[in-house]
C-alpha positions as CSV (number, residue, x, y, z in Angstrom):
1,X,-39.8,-27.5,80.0
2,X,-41.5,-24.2,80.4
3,X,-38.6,-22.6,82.3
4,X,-36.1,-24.2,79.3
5,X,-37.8,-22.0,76.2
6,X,-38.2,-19.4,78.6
7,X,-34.1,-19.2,78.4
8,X,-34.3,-20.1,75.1
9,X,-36.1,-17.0,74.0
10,X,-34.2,-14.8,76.4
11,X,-31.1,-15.9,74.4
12,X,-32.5,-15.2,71.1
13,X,-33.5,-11.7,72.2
14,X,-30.4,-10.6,73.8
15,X,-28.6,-11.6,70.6
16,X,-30.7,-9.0,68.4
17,X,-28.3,-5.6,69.5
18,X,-25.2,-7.5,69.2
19,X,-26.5,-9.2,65.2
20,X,-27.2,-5.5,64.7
21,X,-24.5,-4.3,65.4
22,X,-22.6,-6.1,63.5
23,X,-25.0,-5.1,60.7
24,X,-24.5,-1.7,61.2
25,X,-20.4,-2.6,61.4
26,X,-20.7,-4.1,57.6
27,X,-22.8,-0.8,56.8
28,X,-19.7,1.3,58.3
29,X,-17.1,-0.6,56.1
30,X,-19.0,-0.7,53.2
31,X,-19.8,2.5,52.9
32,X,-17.3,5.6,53.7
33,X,-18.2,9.1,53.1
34,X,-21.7,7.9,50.6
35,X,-19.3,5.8,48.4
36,X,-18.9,2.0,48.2
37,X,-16.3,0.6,50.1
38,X,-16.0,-2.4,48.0
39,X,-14.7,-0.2,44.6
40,X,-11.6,0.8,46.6
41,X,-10.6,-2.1,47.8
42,X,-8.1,-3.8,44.8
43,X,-9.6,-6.0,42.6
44,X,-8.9,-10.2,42.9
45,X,-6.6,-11.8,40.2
46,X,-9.7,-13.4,39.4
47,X,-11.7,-10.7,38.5
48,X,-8.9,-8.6,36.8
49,X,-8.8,-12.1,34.6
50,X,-12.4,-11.6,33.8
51,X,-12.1,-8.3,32.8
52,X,-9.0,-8.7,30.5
53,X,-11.1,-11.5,29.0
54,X,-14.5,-9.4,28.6
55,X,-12.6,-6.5,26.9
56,X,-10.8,-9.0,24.5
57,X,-13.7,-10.6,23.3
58,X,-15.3,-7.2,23.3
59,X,-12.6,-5.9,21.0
60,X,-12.8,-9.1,18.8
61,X,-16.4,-8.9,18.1
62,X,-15.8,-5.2,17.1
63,X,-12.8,-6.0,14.9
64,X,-15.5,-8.8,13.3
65,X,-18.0,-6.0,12.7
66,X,-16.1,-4.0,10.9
67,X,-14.2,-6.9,8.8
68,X,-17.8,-8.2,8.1
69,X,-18.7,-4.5,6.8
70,X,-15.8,-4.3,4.4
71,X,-16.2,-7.6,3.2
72,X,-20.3,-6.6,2.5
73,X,-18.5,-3.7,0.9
74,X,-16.5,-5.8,-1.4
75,X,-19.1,-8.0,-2.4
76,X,-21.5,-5.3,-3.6
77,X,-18.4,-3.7,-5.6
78,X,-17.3,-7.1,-6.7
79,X,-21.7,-7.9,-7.7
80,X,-21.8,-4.1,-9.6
81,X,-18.9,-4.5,-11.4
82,X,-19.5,-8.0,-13.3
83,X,-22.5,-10.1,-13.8
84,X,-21.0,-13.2,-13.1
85,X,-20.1,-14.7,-10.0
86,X,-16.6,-13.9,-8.8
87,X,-14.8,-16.0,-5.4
88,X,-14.8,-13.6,-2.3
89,X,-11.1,-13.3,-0.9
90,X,-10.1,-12.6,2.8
91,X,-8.6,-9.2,3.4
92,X,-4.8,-10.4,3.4
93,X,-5.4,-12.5,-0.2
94,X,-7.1,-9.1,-1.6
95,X,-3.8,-7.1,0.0
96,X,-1.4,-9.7,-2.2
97,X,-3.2,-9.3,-5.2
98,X,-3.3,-5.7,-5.1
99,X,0.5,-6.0,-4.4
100,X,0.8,-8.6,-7.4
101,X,-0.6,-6.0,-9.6
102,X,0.7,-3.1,-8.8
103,X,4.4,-5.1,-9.3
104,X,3.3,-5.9,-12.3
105,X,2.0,-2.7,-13.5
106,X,5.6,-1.4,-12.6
107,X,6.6,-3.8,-15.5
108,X,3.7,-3.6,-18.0
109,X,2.1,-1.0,-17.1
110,X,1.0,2.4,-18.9
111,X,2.6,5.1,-17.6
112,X,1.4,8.3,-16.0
113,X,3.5,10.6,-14.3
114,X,2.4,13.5,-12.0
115,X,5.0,16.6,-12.1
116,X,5.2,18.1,-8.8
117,X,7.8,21.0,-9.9
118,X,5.5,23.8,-9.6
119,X,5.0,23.1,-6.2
120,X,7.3,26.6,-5.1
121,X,4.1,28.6,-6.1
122,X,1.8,27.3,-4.1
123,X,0.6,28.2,-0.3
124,X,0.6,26.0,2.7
125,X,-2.3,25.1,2.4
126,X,-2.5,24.5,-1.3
127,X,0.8,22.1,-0.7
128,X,-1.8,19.9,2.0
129,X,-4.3,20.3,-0.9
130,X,-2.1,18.3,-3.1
131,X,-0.5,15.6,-0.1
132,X,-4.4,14.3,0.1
133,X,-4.9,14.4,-3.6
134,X,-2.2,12.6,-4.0
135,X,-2.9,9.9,-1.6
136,X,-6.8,9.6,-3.6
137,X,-5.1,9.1,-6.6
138,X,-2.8,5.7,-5.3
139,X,-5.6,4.7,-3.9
140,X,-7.6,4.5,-7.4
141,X,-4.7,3.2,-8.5
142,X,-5.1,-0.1,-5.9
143,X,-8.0,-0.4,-6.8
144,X,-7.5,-0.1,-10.7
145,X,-8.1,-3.9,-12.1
146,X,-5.1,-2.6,-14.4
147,X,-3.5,0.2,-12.4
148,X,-0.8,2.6,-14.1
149,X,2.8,2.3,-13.4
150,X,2.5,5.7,-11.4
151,X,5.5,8.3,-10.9
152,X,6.0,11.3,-8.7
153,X,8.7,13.1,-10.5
154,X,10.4,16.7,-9.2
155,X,9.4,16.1,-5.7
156,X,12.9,16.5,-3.8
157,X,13.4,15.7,0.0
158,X,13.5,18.9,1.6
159,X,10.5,20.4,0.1
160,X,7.4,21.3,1.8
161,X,5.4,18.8,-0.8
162,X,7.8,16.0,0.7
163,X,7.1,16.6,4.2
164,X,3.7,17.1,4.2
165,X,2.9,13.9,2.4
166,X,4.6,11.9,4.9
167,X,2.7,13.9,7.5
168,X,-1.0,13.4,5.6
169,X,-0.1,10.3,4.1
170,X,0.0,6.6,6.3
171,X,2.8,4.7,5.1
172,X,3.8,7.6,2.1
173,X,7.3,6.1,1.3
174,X,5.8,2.9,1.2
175,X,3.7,3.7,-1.9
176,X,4.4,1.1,-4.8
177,X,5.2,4.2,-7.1
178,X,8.4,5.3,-8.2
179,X,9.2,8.8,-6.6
180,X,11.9,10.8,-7.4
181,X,13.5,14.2,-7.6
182,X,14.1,13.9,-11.8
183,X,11.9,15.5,-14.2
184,X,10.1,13.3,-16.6
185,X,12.3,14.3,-19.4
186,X,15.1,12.7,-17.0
187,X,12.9,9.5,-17.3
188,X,11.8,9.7,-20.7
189,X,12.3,10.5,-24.3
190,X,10.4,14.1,-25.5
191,X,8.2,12.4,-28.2
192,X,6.8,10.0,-26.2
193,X,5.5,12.4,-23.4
194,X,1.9,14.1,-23.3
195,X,1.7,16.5,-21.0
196,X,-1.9,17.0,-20.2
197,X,-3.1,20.5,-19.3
198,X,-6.8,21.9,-19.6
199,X,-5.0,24.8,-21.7
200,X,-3.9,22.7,-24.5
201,X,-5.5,23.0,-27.8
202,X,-5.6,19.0,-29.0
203,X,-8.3,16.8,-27.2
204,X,-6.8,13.2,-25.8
205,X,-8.7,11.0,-28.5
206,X,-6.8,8.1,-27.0
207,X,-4.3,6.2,-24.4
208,X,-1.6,5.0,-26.3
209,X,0.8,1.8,-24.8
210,X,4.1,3.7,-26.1
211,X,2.9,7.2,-24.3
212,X,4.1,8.6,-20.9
213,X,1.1,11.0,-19.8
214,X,2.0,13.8,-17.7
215,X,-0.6,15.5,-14.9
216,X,0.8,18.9,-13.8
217,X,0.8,18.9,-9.8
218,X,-1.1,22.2,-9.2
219,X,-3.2,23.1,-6.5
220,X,-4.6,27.1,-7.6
221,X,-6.5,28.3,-5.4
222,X,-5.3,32.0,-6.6
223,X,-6.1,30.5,-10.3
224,X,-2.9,31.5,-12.1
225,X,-3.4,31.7,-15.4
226,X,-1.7,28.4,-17.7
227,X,0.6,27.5,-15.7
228,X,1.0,23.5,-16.5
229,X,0.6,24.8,-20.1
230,X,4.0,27.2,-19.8
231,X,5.6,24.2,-18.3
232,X,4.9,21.9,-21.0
233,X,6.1,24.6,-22.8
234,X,9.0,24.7,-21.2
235,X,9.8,21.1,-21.6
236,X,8.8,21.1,-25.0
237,X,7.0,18.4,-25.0
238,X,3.4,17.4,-26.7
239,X,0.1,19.1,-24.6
240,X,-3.4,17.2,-24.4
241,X,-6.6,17.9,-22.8
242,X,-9.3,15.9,-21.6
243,X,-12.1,16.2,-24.5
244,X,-14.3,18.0,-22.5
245,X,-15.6,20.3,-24.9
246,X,-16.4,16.9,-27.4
247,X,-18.1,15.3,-24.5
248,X,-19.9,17.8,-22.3
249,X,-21.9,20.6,-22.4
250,X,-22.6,23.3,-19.7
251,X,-25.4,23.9,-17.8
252,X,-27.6,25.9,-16.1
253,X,-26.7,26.8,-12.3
254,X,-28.1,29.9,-10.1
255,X,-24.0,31.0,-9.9
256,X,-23.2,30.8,-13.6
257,X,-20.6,28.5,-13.0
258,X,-18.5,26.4,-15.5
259,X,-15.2,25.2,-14.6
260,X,-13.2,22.5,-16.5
261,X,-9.9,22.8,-13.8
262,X,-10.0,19.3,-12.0
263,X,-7.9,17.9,-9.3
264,X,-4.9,15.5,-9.9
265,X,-7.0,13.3,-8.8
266,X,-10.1,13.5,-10.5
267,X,-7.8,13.4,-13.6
268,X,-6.7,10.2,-12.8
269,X,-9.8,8.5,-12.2
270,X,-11.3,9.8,-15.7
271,X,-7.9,8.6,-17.3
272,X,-8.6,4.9,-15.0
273,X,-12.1,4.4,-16.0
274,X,-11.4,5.2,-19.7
275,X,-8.8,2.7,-20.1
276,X,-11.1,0.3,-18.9
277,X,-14.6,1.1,-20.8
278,X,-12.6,3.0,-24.0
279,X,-15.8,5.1,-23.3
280,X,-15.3,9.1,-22.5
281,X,-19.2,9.5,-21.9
282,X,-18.7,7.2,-18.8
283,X,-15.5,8.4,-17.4
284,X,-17.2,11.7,-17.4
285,X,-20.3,10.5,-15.7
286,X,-18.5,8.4,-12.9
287,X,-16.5,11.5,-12.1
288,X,-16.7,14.8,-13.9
289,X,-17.2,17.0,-10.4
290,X,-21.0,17.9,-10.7
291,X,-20.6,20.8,-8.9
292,X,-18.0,22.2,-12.2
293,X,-21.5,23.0,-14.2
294,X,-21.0,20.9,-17.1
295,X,-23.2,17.7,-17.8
296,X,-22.7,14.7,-20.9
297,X,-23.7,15.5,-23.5
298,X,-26.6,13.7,-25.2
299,X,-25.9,10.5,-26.7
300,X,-27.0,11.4,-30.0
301,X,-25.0,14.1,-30.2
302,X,-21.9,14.6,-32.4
303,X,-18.9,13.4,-30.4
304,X,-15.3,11.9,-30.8
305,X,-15.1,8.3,-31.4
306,X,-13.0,7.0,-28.6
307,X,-10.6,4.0,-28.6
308,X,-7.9,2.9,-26.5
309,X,-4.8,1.5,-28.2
310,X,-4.2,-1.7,-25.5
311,X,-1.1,-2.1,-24.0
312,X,1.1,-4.7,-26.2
313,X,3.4,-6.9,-24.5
């Protein structure tokens, strides 16, 4: 019995070197010059399966972040904007209904065209200026509860205006405006255009139904003296400002700045906001440029009274 375990053990310890080397053999194949073995050898179906399925559900739970963040985004617009409770829409319903208006608007809508014939004095990098201006002001107008029937008139194919607009501007000849390379005069009788220029001497008092408002498309970097002015001119047609004088006053600022040139843009959104509040004092609040040096004025001072004329059917 002795002499049996005796072999026994003998056994076991002769097969230590050969277990070890084999050890060491795994050791050799796994790892090749420091660097796992196992990360150059190709991947299983299997695993490749895995990791498709990983990254997919990795991308969906990002795609469901950022949905989740711009419908939080909606809410709190949709919760500031009216008291009362109003339905939440997914993001295709809130893309048709921001189609539905804007086909409507190009029916019933008032109309605002922006004249982009000027565009000849200005640099290349006033011309990008005005491409990203241009796409803020359709996007206000998406947004607009009762957007304007927009028009970009004078803005021909071969110009740099064109080009660069397509360039800056994600789905450009897609906009639901109407863009063409007629004047507005092509478009519109004289006396119902009101070309509105910061150089004019009448204030806008209101937004009329049976009016087609003009905004020159100017970027000035150089500041060039009237020129939207001389083009209404030259169109003879009727000039407005924006009653910033009535409405504002300046203010103090370690540069001594006061500036009343906006951008098309900021235009727009004064024009947008007063249409819906028929209040001047808060379309200059919400976006009169603080950085221009003017403020509103004081509430109890003397102002114009501002209506807007709705639209009739």
């Amino acid at each position: 019995m002795a002499h049996v375990q005796s072999e026994m053990c003998e056994m076991q310890l002769n097969g230590v070197p050969e277990l070890m080397d084999l050890l060491h053999i795994d050791v050799e194949i796994d790892v090749v010059d420091g660097k796992p073995g196992r990360e150059d050898a190709p991947c299983s179906k299997n695993v490749l399966r895995k990791q498709r399925n990983w990254e997919r559900q990795l991308a969906s739970k990002k795609s469901k972040r950022k949905e989740e963040k711009q419908r939080r985004k909606l809410n709190r617009e949709q919760e500031s904007g009216s008291s009362t409770d109003q339905p939440q829409f997914s993001k295709r319903v809130m893309k048709a209904i921001t189609k539905e208006r804007l086909v409507e608007a190009q029916s019933t809508g008032l109309k605002l065209c922006v004249d982009l014939s000027m565009t000849d004095c200005m640099s290349d990098k006033e011309i990008s200026r005005l491409a990203g201006q241009l796409r803020r002001l359709y996007g206000s107008n998406k947004k607009a509860a009762q957007p304007f029937h927009l028009f970009l008139t004078d803005l021909r194919e071969d110009s740099r205006l064109y080009r660069e607009c397509i360039r800056m501007n994600a789905g450009f000849l897609n906009y639901m405006m109407d863009i063409t390379e007629e004047s507005c005069l092509d478009l519109f009788p004289p006396e119902s255009v009101v070309y509105l220029t910061p150089d004019a001497e009448e204030a806008l008092e209101t937004i009329e139904a049976d009016r087609v408002y003009v905004l020159g498309g100017l970027v000035d970097e150089s500041i060039q003296k009237k020129l939207s002015f001389s083009r209404a001119r030259e169109l003879s047609v009727r000039t407005a400002r924006l009653p910033i004088d009535e409405y504002m006053m300046k203010k103090n600022n370690a540069k001594n700045f006061h500036s009343k040139i906006l951008a098309v843009n900021q235009v727009f959104d004064i024009l947008l906001t007063f249409c819906v509040t028929g209040s001047w004092t808060d379309a200059f609040q919400m976006w009169f440029p603080p950085g221009k040096g003017y403020v509103v004025t004081p509430c109890d001072s003397p102002t114009l009274s501002a209506t807007l004329t709705l639209h009739e059917d």
